[in-house]
N, C-alpha and C positions, 0 to 999 in steps of 0.2 A: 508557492502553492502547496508547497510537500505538508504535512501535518506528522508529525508524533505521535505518539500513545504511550506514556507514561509506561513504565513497569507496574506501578500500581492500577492505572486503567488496563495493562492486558491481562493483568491477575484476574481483577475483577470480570471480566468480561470471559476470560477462560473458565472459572467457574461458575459461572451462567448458563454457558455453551454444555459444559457438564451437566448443570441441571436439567435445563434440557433435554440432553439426552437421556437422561436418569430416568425421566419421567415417562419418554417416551415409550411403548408398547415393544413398538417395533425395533432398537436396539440392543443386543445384547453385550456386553463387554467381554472381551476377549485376556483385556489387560487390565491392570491394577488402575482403578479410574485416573489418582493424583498423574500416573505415567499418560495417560490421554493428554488432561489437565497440561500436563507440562506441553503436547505434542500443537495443543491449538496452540499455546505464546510461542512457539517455536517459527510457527505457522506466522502467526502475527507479524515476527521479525521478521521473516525471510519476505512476505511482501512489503514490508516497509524498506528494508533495504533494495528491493527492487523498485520500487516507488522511487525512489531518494538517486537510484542511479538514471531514471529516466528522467528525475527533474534534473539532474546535472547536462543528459545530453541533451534537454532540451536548453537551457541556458547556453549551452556550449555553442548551439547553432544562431539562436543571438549574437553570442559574443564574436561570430565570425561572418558576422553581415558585414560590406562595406560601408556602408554607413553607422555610425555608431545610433546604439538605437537605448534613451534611459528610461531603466528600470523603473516599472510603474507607471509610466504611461502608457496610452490607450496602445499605440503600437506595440510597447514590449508586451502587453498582456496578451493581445490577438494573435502574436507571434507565439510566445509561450503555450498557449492553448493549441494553436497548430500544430505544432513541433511537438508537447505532451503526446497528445491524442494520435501523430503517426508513432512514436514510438510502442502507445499501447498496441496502434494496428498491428506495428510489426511482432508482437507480442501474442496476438490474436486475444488482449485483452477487452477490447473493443469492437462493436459489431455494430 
C-alpha cells in the first residue's frame, strides 16, 4: 500500500510548492528560496519514511496473527487497512 515518489517527482513537485508560494501575496521569504526548495523534499522524505514505517508495523501485526493470513486477499487487505489507519490514529494522522 506504501507508494514512493521518485526524486525526480519530489523535485518537481517542490518547485511547484515554491511556485506557489512565489506567487502568493501573502508570503514573504526569509531564506534563499532553492534552501526552502530543498526544505519541502526534506519534508517529503521524512513522511515517506514515516509512511514506510507504519506500513511495516502494519504487516508486522499480520504477520503475527495466529492464523496465517495470504497477502492480497480480501482478509490481508481489511486487515492492513485496519492496522494502517490505527497506527495513523496513534500518530494523530487521522481524524
Amino acid at each position: 500500500m506504501s507508494g514512493h515518489l521518485s526524486r525526480e517527482k519530489m523535485n518537481y513537485l517542490s518547485k511547484r510548492v515554491l511556485e506557489l508560494l512565489t506567487r502568493s501575496d501573502n508570503v514573504e521569504f526569509l531564506d534563499d528560496p532553492n534552501e526552502i526548495r530543498l526544505s519541502v523534499v526534506r519534508a517529503f522524505e521524512e513522511e515517506m519514511r514515516l509512511y514506510d514505517l507504519l506500513d511495516k508495523r502494519a504487516m508486522d501485526k499480520i504477520k503475527a496473527q495466529k492464523k496465517p493470513i495470504e497477502e492480497g486477499s480480501r482478509e490481508w487487505d481489511i486487515l492492513y487497512r485496519k492496522y494502517y489507519n490505527e497506527e495513523l490514529n496513534k500518530l494523530g494522522k487521522l481524524s
